[in-house]
C-alpha positions as CSV (number, residue, x, y, z in Angstrom):
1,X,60.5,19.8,22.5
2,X,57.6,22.5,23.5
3,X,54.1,21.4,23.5
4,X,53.8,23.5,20.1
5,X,56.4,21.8,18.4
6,X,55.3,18.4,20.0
7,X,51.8,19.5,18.1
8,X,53.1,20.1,14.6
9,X,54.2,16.3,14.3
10,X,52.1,13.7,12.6
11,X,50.9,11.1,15.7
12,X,52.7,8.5,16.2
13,X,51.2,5.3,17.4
14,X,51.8,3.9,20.5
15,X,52.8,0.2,21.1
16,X,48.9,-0.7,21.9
17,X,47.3,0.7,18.9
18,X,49.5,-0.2,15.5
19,X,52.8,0.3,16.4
20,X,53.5,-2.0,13.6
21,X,52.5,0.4,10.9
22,X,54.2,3.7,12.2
23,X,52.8,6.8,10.5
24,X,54.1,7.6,7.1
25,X,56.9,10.4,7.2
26,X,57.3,13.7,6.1
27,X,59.3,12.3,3.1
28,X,57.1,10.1,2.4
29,X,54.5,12.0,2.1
30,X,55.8,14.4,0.1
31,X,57.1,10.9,-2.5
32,X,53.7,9.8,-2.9
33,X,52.1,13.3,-4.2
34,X,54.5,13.5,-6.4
35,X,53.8,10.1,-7.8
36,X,49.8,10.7,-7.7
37,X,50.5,13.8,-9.7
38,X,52.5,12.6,-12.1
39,X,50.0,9.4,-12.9
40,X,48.1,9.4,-16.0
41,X,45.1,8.2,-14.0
42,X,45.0,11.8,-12.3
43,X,44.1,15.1,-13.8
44,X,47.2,17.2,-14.5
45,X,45.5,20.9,-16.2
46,X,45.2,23.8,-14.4
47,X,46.0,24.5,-10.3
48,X,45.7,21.5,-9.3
49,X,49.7,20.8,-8.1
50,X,50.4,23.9,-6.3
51,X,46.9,23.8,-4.7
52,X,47.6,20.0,-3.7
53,X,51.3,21.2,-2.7
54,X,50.4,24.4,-0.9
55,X,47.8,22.1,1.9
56,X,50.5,19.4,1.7
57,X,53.6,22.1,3.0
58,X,50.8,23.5,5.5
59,X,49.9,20.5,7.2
60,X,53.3,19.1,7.3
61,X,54.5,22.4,9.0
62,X,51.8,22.1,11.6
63,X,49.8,24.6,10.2
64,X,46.9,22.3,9.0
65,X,44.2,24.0,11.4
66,X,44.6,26.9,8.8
67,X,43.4,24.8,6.1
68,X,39.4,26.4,5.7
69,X,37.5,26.7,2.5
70,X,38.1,30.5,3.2
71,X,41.6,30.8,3.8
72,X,42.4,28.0,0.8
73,X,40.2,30.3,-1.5
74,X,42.0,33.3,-0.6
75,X,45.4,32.1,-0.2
76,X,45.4,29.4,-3.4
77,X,42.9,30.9,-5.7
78,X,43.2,34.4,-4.9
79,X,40.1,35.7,-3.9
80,X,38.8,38.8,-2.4
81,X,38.1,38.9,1.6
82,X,34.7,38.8,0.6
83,X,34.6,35.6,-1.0
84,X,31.2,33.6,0.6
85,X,31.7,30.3,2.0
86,X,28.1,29.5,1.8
87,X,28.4,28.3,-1.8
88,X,29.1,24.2,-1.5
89,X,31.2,23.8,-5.0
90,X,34.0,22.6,-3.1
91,X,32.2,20.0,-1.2
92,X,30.7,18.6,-4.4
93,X,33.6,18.2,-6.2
94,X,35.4,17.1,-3.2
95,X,32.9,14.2,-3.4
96,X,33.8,13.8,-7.5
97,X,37.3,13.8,-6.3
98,X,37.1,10.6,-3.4
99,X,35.8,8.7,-6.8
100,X,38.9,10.2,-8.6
101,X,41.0,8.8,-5.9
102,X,39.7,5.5,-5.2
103,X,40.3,4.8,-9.3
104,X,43.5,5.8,-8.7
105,X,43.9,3.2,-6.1
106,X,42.2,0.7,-7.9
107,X,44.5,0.8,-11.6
108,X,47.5,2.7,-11.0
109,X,47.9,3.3,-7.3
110,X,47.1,-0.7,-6.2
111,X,50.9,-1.1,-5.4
112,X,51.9,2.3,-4.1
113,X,53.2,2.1,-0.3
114,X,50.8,5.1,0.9
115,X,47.5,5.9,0.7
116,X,45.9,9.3,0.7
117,X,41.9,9.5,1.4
118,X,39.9,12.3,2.2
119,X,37.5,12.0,5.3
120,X,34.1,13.6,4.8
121,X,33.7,17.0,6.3
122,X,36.9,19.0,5.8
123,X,39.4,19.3,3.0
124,X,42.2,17.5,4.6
125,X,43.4,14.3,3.4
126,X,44.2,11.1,6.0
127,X,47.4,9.8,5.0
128,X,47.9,5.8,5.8
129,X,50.0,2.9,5.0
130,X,48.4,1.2,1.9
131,X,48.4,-2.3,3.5
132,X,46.2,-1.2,7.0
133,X,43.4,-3.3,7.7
134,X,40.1,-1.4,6.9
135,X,38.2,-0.5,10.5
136,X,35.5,0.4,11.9
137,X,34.3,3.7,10.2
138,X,33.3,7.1,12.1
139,X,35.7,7.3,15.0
140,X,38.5,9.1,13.2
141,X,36.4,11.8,11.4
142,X,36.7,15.4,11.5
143,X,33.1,16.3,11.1
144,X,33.5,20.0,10.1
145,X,30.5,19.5,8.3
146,X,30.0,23.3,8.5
147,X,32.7,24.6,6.6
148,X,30.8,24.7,3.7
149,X,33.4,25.8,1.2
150,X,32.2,28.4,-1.9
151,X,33.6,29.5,-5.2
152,X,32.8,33.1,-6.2
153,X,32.0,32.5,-10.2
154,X,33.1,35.4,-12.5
155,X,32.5,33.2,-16.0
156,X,31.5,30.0,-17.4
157,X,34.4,30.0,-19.9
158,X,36.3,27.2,-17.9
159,X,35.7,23.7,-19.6
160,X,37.4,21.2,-17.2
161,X,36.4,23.6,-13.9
162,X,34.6,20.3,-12.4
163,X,37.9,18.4,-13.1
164,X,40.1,20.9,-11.8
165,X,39.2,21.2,-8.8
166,X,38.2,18.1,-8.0
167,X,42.0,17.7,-8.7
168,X,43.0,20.6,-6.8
169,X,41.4,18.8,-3.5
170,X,43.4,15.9,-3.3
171,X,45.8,16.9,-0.5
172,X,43.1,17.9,1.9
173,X,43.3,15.7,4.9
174,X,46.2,14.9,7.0
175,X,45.1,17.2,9.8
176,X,42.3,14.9,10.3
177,X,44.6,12.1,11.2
178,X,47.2,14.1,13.3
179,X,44.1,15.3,15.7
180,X,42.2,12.3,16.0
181,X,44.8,9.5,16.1
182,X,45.4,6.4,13.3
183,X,43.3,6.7,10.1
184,X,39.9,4.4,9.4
185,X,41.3,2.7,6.3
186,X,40.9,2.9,2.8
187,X,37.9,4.6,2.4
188,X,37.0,5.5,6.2
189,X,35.0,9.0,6.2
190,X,34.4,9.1,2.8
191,X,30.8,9.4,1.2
192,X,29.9,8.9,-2.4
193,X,28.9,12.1,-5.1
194,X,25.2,12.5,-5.3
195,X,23.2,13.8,-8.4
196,X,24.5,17.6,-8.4
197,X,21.5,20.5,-9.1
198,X,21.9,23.7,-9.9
199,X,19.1,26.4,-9.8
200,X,19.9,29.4,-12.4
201,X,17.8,32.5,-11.9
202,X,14.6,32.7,-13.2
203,X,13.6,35.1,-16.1
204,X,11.7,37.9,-15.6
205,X,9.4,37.7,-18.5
206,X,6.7,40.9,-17.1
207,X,6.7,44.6,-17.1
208,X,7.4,46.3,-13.9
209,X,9.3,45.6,-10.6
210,X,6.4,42.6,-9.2
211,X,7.9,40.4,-11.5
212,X,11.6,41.2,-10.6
213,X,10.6,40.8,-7.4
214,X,9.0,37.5,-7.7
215,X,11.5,36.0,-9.8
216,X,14.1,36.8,-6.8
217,X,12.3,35.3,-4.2
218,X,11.1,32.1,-6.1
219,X,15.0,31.4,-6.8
220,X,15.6,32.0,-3.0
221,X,12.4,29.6,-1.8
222,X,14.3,27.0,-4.4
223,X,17.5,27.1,-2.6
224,X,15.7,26.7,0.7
225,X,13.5,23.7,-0.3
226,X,15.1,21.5,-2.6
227,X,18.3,21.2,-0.5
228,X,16.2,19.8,2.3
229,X,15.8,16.0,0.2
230,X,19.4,14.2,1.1
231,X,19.3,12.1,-2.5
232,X,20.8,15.2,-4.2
233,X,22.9,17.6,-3.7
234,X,22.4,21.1,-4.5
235,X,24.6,24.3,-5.7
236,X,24.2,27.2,-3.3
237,X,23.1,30.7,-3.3
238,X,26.7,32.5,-4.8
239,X,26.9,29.9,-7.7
240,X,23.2,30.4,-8.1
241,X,23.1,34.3,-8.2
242,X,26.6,34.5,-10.4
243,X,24.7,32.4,-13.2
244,X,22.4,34.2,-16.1
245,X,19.0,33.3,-16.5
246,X,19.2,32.4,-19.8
247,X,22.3,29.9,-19.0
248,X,23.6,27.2,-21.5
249,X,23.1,23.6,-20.1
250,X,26.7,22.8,-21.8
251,X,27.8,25.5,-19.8
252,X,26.9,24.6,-16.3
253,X,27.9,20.7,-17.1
254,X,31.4,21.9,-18.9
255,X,32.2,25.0,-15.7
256,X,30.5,23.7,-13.0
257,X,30.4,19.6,-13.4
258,X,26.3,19.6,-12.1
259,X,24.3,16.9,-13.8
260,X,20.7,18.7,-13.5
261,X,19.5,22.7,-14.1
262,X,16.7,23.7,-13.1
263,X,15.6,27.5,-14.7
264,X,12.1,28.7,-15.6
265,X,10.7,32.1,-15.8
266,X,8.1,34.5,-14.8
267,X,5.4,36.2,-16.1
268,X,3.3,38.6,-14.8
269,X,0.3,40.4,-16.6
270,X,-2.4,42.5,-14.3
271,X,-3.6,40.4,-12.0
272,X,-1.8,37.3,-13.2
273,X,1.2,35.2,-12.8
274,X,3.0,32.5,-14.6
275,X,5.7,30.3,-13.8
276,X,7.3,28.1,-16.0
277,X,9.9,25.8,-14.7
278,X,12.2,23.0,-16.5
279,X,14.5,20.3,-15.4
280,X,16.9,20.2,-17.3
281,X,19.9,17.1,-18.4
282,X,23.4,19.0,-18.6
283,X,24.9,15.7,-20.1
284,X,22.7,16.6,-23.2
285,X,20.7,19.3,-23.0
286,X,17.2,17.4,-23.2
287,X,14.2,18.7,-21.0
288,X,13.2,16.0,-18.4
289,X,10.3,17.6,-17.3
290,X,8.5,21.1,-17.4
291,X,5.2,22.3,-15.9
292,X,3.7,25.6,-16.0
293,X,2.1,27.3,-12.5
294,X,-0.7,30.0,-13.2
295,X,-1.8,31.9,-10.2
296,X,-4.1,35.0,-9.4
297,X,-2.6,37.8,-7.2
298,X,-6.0,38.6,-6.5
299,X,-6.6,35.1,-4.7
300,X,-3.0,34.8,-3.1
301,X,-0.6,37.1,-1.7
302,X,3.1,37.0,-3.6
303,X,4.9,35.2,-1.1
304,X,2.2,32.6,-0.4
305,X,2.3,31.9,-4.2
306,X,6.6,31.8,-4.5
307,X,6.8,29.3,-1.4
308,X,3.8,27.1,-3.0
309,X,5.4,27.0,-5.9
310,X,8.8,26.3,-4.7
311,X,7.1,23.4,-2.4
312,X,5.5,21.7,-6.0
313,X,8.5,21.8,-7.5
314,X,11.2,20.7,-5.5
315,X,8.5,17.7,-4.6
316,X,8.3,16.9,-8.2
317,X,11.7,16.4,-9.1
318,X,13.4,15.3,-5.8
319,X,11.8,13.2,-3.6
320,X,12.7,9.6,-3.7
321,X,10.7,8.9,-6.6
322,X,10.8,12.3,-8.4
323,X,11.9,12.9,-11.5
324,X,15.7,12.9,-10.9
325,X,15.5,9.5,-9.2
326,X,13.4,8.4,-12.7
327,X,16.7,10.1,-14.6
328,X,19.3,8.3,-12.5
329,X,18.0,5.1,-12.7
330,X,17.4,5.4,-16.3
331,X,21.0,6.8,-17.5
332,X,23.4,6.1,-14.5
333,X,26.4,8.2,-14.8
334,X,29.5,6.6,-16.5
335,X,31.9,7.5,-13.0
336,X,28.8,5.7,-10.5
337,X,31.0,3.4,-8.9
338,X,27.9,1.5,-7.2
339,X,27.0,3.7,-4.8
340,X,24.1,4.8,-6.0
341,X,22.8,2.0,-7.8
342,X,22.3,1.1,-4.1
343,X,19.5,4.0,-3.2
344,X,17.7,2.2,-6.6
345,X,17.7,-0.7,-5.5
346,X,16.4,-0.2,-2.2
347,X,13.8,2.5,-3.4
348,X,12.8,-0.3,-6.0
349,X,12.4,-2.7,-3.1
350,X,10.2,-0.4,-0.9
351,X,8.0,-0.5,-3.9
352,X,7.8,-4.1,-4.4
353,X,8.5,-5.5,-0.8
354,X,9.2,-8.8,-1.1
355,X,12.3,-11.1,0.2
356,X,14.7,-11.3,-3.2
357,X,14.5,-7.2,-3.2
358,X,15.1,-7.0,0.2
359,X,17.9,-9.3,-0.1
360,X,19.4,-7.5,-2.9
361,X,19.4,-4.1,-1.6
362,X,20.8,-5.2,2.2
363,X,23.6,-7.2,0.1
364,X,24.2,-3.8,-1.6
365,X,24.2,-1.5,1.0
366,X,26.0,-2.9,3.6
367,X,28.7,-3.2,0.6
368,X,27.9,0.7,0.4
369,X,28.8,1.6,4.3
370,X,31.8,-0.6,4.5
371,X,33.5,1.6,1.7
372,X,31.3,4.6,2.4
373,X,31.2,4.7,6.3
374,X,30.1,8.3,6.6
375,X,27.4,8.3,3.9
376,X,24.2,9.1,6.2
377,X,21.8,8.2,3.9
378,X,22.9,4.7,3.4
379,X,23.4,3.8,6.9
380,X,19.6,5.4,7.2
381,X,18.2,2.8,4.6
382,X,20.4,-0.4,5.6
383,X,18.5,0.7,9.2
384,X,15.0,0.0,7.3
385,X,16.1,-3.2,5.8
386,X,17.4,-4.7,9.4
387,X,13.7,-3.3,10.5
388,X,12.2,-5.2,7.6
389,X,14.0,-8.3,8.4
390,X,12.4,-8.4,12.1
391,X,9.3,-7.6,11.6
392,X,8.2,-9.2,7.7
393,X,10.8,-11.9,8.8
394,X,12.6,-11.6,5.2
395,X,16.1,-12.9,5.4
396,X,16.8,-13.3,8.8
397,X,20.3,-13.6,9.7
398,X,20.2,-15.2,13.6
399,X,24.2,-14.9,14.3
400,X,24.2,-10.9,13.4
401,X,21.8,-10.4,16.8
402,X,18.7,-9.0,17.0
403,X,17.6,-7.4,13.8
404,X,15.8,-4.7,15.7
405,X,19.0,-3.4,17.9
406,X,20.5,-3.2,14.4
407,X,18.0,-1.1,13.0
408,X,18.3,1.4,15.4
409,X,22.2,1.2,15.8
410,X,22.5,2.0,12.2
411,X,19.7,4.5,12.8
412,X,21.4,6.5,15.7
413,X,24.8,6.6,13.3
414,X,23.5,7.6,10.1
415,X,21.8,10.4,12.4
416,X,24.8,11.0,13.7
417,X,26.9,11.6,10.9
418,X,24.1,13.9,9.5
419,X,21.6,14.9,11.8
420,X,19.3,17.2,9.6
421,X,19.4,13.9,7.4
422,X,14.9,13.5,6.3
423,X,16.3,9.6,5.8
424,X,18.1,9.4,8.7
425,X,15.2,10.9,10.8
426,X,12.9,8.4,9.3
427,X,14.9,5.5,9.9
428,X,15.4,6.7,13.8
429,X,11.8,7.1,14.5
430,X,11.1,4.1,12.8
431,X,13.4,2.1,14.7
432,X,12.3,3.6,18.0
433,X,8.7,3.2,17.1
434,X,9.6,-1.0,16.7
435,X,12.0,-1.3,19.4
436,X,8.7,0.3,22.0
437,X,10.0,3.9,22.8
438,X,6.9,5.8,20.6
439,X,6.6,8.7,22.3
440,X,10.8,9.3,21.1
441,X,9.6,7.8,17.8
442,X,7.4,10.3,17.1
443,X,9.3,13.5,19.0
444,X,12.0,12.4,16.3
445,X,8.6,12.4,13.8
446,X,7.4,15.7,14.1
447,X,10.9,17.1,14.2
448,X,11.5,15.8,10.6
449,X,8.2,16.7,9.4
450,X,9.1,20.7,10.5
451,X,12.1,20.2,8.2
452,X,10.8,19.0,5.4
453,X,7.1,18.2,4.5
454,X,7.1,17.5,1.4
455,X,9.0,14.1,1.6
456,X,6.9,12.3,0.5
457,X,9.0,8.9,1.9
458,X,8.8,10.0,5.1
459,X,5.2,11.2,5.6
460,X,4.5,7.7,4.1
461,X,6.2,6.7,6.7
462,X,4.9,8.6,9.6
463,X,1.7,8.3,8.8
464,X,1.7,4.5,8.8
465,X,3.6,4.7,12.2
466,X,1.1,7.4,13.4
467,X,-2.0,5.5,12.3
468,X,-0.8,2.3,13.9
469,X,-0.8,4.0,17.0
470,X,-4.3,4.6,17.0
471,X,-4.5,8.0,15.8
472,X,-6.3,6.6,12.2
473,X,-7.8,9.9,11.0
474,X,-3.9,11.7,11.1
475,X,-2.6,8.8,9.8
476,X,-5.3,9.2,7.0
477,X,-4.2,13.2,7.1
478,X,-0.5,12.7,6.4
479,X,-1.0,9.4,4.1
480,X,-3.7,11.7,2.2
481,X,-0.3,14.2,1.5
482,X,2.2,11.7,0.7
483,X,0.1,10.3,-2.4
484,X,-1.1,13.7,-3.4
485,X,2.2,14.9,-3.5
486,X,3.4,11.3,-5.4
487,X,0.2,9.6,-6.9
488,X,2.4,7.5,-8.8
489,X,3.9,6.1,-5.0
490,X,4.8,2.7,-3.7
491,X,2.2,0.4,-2.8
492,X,2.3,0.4,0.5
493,X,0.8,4.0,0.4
494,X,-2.3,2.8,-0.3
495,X,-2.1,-0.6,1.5
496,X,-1.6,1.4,4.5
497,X,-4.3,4.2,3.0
498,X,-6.8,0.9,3.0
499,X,-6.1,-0.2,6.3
500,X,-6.9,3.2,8.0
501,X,-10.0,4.0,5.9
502,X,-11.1,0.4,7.2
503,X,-11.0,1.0,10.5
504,X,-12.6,4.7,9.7
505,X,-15.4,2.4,8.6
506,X,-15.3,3.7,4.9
507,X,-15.0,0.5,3.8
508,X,-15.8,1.4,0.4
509,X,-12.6,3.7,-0.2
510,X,-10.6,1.0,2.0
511,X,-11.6,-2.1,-0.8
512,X,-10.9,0.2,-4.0
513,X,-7.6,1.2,-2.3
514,X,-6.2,-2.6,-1.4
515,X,-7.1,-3.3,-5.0
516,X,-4.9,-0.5,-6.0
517,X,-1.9,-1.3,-3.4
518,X,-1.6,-5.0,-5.3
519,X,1.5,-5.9,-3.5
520,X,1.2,-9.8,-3.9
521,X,4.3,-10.9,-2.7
522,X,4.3,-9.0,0.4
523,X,2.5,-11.0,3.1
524,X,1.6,-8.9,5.4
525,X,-1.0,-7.4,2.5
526,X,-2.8,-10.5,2.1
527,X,-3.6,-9.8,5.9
528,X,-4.3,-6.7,5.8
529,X,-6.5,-7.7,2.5
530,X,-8.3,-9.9,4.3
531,X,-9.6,-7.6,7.2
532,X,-10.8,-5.1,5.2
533,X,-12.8,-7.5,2.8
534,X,-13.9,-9.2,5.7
535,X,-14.8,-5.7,7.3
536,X,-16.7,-4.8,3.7
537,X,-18.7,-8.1,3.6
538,X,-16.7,-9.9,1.1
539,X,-15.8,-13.5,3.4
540,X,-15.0,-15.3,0.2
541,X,-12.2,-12.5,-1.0
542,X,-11.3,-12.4,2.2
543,X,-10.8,-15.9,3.2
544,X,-8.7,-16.0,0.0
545,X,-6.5,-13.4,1.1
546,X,-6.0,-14.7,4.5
547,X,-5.2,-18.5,3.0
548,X,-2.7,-17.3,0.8
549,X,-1.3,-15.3,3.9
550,X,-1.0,-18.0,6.1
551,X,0.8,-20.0,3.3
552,X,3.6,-17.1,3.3
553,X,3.4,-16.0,6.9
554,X,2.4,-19.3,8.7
555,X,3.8,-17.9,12.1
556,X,1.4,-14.9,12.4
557,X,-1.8,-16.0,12.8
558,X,-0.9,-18.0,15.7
559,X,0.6,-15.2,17.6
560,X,-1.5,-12.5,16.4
561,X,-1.6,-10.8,19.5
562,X,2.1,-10.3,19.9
563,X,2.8,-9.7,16.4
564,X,0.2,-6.5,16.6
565,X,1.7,-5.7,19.9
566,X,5.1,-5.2,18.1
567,X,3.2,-3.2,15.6
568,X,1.9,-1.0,18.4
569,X,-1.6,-1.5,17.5
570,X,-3.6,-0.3,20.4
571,X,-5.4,-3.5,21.8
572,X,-9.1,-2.3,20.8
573,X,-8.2,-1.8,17.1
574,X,-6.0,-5.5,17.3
575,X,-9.1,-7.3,19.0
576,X,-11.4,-5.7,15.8
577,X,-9.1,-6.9,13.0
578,X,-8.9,-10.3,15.0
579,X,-12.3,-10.7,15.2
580,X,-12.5,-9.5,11.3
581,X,-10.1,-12.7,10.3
582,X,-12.2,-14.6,12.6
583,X,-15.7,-13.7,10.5
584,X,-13.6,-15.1,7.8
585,X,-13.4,-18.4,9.1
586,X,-9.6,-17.9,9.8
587,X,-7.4,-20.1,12.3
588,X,-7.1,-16.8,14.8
589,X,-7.8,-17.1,18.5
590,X,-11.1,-17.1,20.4
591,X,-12.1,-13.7,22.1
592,X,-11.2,-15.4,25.5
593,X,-8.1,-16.5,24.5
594,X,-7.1,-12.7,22.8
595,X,-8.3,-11.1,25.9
596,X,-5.9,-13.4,28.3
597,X,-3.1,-13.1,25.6
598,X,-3.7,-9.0,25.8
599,X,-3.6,-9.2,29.4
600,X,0.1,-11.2,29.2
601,X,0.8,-8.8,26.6
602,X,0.7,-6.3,28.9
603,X,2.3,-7.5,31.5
604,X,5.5,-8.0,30.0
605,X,5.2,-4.8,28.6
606,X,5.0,-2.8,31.4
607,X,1.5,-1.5,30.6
């Protein structure tokens, strides 16, 4: 046999890695297609068959590496040579479709001998044995990531589009497996579908071409921003541009599947521009939220005014607590399988921060990444709950090792499944900046901030890592953004907004703000609470708030110095809050004793 032939056969295991489960065979292959087909639990209108058997015959003839969202739109749906692949419907129904298959798995397919998944990252389906163990997730994936696949729309007349192909995917992925050796299990490489957005084109509602021209380039600074938040997922530039302004909701839910539209329109008169934007629900039809943007040409140049604009916007409604999250967690969709739920509950416990959220949300997502081992963003969070678990001590688990390595192991893999992830970069830096290597942490920091800005998540974030470092008034600077940008925020926002205007010496600002954070069952903001009263002059509020502290956290006080030190705190600003508790009457160290303590501190550091 040549080395070409050899290459056209599916891999066959060796005797050291699952010889016991040989690969399934040509003929078996082609048997359990036909029986996914033919089952009532699987779509059966339009394409779908001779797309899912076209892929099938490719790959089994060896000619899988064909298999690109360009050649599969030419080929099966018979598009022109110029067909785009910078559109990403194919990708987002892919993702409707792993849901399609794991139902199919779950009620009609429980028995059947093989399984067919689909990896995330290309449009070729793993096929397996349906009684291999589930492994370790990752190794086996073929990350074409890139291949971004497009669908060049001519009309929204197509009721079941979504469905179709969704269906019309299913065979994509035994090329994975025949490159990169036995498949990961059930649902190995698979992610789960986000909320999908689409952006029609906004009206021109003005005389003259100022207006056309605005209306263009606010569309285009749309599709640049909002895809850069990883919660959602967002229809690209050919599906946008093929759409009317004027387009039904029904339609886009009923053609294209997408949950959210967003369209507006512009208005320009003399010197004067309006915007009007609205989000809209496809499922039906009601406006979630609108807002109206009135600018002066005279004050602002066009393009300054379209990428403003686009910035408030795509802050509003996507960030983590943006008006889509509001939507989702109001009116889950009826085909969420979990997933999801999972980025509630952990959003919900960043707001609260307390032990029984924390517990709930690390139970749920490390459900999430064992069935969904490529989905970046989950891996990023479950990497902020092992953080949380070190360093607020909530729920430790001593045999799973240290709760720090773990953070940033499940860091450094959601980043690299998706390395433009805003979650995943937060989660790295944050990781790093706990585990000692700041100067990484915050390399990893900046490099997020460039991509995106207006995450408001992450600048919370990175401005409570920046300010612990010391640097207090751009910690105040980037703190100031996030809770412009979300005044309705999580608490720690302004815990963390408190803490630095304390230690600006604006004590005022700092007591009005811990009064606002109210985060009562998180201990670490009684602390906090009772430095800044203590810095303000109120001992009795804050001899209060360091008693009910050291009920909650009765291991901090004692080791104050470390604890900061694994907070990064520089040792100036720990030896002030110190000596803050201490005006309080609070069991904390004597200066002496903090000053020796520092200098042990520093030893074992390396400083």
């Amino acid at each position: 046999m040549t080395g070409e032939e050899d290459a056209m056969q599916p891999s066959v295991p060796t005797p050291d890695n699952r010889a016991e489960r040989p690969c399934p065979t040509h003929e078996e292959v082609r048997a359990q297609l036909k029986r996914i087909l033919s089952s009532r639990e699987f779509p059966s209108a339009g394409r779908g068959a001779a797309f899912l058997k076209y892929v099938t015959e490719e790959t089994l003839a060896g000619r899988a590496q064909r298999l690109k969202a360009y050649s599969i739109a030419i080929e099966v749906f018979h598009r022109s040579a110029s067909f785009s692949q910078e559109d990403p419907v194919v990708r987002i129904e892919a993702g409707r479709l792993r849901r399609v298959i794991e139902r199919y798995y779950l009620i009609a397919g429980q028995r059947d001998p093989i399984r067919i998944d689909i990896p995330k990252g290309g449009y070729v389906p793993t096929f397996t044995r349906n009684d291999a163990p589930i492994e370790a997730a990752g190794d086996a994936l073929n990350e074409d990531v890139t291949e971004a696949p497009a669908f060049a729309w001519r009309r929204l007349a197509w009721p079941v589009l979504a469905v179709l192909v969704a269906f019309v995917c299913a065979g994509l992925g035994y090329y994975a497996g025949v490159l990169t050796g036995p498949a990961t299990g059930r649902s190995a490489g698979q992610v789960p579908g986000e909320p999908t957005l689409v952006i029609a084109p906004f009206a021109d509602l003005g005389d003259g071409p100022q207006a056309a021209r605005y209306t263009a380039g606010l569309t285009e600074e749309l599709l640049t921003a909002l895809p850069r938040f990883k919660e959602i997922t967002v229809f690209g530039r050919e599906t946008s541009k093929a759409l009317p302004p004027g387009v039904e909701a029904s339609q886009v839910r009923e053609g294209l599947g997408a949950r959210y539209l967003l369209a507006g329109g512009v208005r320009v008169a003399g010197d004067k521009v309006r915007v009007t934007v609205r989000l809209v629900d496809t499922s039906n039809g009601s406006i979630l939220w609108s807002q109206d943007y009135d600018e002066n040409l005279d004050t602002h140049e066009l393009f300054f005014i379209q990428t403003d604009v686009a910035s408030k916007v795509a802050t509003a409604i996507a960030q983590p607590y943006g008006i889509i999250a509001k939507s989702m967690a109001a009116n889950p969709p009826p085909d969420d399988v979990g997933v999801h739920d999972c980025t509630l509950r952990y959003y919900a416990y960043r707001e609260e921060l307390n032990s029984e959220a924390h517990l709930i949300a690390r139970d749920c997502l490390q459900n999430a990444v064992a069935r969904f081992p490529a989905y970046a963003t989950a891996w990023s969070m479950l990497s902020i709950i092992h953080l949380d678990e070190g360093r607020f001590e909530f729920n430790p688990q001593s045999d799973k090792g240290p709760a720090m390595e773990r953070a940033l192991g499940s860091a450094r893999r959601a980043v690299s499944l998706e390395p433009d992830n805003t979650r995943a970069l937060q989660a790295l830096m944050t990781a790093l900046f706990f585990n000692n290597e700041t100067k990484e942490a915050f390399d990893v920091g900046e490099e997020a901030l460039a991509a995106n800005p207006n995450d408001t998540e992450f600048l919370g974030e990175l401005g409570t890592r920046v300010a612990f470092s010391g640097q207090w008034k751009r910690g105040a600077e980037l703190l100031d953004r996030a809770i412009k940008l979300n005044p309705g925020g999580a608490g720690y926002y302004f815990g963390t907004r408190a803490l630095i205007a304390c230690m600006l010496d604006e004590h005022e600002m700092a007591v009005r703000l811990i009064r606002k954070a109210d985060l009562q069952k998180f201990p670490l903001f009684h602390g906090v609470a009772a430095v800044i009263y203590s810095e303000a002059g109120l001992l009795a509020e804050a001899r209060r708030e360091g008693e009910v502290f050291m009920k909650m956290r009765p291991d901090y006080l004692p080791n104050i110095v470390a604890e900061n030190r694994k907070r990064n705190l520089p040792p100036k600003d720990s030896t002030r809050m110190i000596a803050a508790l201490r005006r309080a009457g609070l069991p904390v160290p004597s200066a002496t004793d903090v000053e020796a303590e520092f200098r042990v501190s520093d030893a074992a550091y390396g400083r």
